[in-house]
Backbone as JSON, one array per atom type, in Angstrom:
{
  "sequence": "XXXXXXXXXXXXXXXXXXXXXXXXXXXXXXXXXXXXXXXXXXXXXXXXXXXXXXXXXXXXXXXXXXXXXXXXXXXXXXXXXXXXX",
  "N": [[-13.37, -10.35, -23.09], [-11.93, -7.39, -21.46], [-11.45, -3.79, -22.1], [-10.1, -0.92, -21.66], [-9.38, 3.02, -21.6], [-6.99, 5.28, -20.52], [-5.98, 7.97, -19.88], [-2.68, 9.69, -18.78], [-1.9, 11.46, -16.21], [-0.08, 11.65, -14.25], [2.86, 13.87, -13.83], [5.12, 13.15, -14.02], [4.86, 10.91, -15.58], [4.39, 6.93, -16.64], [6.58, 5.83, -14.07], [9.46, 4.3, -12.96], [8.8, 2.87, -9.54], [5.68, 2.89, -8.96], [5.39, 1.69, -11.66], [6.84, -0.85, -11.25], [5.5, -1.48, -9.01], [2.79, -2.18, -9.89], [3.36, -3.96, -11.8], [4.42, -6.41, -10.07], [1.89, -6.7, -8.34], [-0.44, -7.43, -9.89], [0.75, -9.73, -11.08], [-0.33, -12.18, -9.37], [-3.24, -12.6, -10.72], [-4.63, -14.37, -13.43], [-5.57, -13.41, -16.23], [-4.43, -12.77, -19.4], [-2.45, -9.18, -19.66], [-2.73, -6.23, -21.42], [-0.81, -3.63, -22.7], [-1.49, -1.09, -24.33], [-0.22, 1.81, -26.67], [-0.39, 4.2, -29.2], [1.27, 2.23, -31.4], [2.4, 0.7, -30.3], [2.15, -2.25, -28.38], [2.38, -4.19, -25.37], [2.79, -6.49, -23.01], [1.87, -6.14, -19.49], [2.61, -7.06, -17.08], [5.76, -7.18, -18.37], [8.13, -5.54, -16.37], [10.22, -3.84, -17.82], [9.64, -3.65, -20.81], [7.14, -2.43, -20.63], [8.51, 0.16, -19.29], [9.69, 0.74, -21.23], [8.36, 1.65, -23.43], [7.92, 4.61, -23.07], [6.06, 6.27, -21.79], [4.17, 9.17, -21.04], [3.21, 12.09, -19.63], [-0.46, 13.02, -20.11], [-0.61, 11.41, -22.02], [-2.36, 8.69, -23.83], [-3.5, 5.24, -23.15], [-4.09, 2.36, -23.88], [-5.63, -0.14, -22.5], [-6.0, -4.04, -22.29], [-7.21, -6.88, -20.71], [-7.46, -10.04, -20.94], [-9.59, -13.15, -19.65], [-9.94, -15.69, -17.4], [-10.31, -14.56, -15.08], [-10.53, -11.72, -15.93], [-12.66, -9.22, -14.96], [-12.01, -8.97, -12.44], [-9.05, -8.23, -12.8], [-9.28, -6.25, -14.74], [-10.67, -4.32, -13.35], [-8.75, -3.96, -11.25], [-6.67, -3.04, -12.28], [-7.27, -0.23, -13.43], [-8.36, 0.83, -11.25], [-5.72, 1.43, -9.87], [-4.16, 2.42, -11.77], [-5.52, 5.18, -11.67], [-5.17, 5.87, -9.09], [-2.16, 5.93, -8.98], [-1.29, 6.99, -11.21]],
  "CA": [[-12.28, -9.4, -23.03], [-12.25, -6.53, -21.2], [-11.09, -2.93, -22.42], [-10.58, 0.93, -21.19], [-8.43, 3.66, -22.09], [-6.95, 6.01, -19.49], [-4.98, 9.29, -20.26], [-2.11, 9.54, -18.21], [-2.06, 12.64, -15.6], [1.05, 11.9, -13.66], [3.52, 14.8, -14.58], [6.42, 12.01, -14.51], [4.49, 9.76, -16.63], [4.5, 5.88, -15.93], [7.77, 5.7, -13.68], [9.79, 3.25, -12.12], [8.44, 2.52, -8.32], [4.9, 2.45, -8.87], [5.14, 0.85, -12.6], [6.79, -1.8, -10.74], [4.56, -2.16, -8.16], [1.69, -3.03, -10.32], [3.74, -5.01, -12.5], [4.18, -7.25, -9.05], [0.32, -6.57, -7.97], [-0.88, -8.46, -11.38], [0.99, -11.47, -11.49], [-1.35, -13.36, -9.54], [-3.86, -12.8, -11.89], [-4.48, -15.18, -14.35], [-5.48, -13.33, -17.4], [-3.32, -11.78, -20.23], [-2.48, -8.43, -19.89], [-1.31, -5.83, -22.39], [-1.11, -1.81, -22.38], [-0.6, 0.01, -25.92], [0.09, 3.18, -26.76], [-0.05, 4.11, -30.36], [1.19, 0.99, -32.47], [2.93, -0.2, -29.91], [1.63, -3.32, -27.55], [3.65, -4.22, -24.63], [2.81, -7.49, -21.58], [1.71, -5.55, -18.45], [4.02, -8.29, -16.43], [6.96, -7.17, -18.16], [8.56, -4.1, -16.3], [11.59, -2.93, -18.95], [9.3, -3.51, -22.24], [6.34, -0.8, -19.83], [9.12, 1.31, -19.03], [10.19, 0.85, -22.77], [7.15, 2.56, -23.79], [7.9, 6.02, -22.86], [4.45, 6.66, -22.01], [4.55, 10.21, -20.58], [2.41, 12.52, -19.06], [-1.14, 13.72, -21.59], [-0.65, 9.99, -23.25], [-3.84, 7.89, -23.5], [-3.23, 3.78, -23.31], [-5.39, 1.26, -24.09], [-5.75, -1.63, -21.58], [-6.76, -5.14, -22.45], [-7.63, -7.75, -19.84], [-8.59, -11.34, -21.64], [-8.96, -14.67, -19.58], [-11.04, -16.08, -16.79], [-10.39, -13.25, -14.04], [-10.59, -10.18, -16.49], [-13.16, -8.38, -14.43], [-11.17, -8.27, -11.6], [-7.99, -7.53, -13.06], [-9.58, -4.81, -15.09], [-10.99, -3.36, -12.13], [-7.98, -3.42, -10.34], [-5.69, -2.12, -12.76], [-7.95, 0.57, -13.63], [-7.93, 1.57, -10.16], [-4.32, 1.71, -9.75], [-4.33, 4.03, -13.16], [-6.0, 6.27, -11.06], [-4.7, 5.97, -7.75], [-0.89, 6.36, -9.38], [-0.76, 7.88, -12.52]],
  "C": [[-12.8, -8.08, -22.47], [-11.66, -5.11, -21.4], [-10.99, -1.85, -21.92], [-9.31, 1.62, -21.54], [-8.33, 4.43, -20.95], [-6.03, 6.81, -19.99], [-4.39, 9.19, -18.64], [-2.04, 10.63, -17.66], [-0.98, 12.87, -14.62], [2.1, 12.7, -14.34], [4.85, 14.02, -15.05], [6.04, 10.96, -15.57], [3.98, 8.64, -15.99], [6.24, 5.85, -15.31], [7.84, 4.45, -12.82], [9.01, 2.61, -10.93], [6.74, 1.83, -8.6], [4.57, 1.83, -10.72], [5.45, -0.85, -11.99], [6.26, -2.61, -9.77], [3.03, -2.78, -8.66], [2.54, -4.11, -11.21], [3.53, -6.09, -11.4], [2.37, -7.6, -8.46], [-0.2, -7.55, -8.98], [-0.43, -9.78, -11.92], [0.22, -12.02, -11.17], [-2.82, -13.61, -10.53], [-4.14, -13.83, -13.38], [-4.83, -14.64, -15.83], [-4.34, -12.61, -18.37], [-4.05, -10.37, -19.91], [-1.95, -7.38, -20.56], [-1.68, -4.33, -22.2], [-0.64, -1.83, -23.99], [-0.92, 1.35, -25.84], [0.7, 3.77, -28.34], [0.69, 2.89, -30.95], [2.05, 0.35, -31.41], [2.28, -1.22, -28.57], [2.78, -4.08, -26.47], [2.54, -5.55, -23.27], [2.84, -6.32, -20.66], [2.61, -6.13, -17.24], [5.17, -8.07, -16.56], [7.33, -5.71, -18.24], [8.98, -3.52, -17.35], [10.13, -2.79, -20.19], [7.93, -2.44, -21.26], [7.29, 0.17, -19.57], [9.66, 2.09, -20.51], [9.43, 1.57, -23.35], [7.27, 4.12, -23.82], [6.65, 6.69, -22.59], [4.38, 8.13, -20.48], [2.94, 10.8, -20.36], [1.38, 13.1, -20.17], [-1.29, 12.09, -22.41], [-2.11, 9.05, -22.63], [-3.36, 6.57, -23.57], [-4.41, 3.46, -23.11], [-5.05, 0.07, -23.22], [-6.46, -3.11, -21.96], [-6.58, -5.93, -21.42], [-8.61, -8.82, -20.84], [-8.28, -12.49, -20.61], [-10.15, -14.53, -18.32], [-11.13, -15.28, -15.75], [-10.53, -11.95, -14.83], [-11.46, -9.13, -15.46], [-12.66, -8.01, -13.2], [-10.17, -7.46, -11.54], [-8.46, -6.36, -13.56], [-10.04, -3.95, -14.19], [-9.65, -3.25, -11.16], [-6.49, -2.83, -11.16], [-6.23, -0.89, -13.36], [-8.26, 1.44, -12.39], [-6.73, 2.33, -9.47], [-4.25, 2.83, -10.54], [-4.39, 5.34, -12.49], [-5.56, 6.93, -9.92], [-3.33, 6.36, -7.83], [-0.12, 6.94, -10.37], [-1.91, 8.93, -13.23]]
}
């Protein structure tokens, strides 16, 4: 399993366009992925329950990546993080 936390620095937060563009980016991926954010745990796959989140600008999430690609996926959604929020 692979782990990282990222504080969020986009002033909009996670928003629509580019939440949904990684949601799409990550399907092929084969491992589970999940974001939380204080007690709540949410599928990285499914847009509404990430948008459901409210995860706003200043907020830290926790990333998990478990399964036989994790090091990729974690590297490439950990890039994105960066590159869009």
């Amino acid at each position: 399993m692979k782990k990282f936390t990222y504080t969020i620095t986009d002033p909009s937060g996670i928003h629509a366009r580019p939440a949904g563009v990684l949601v799409k980016a990550i399907k092929p991926f084969a491992s589970t992925c999940t974001i939380t954010k204080g007690e709540k745990t949410v599928d990285l796959r499914k847009l509404m329950q990430l948008m459901g989140m409210g995860i706003k600008c200043g907020d830290t999430v926790e990333i998990k990546v478990e399964g036989t690609d994790e090091a990729e996926a974690a590297a490439y959604i950990e890039n994105f993080l960066k590159e869009n929020f």
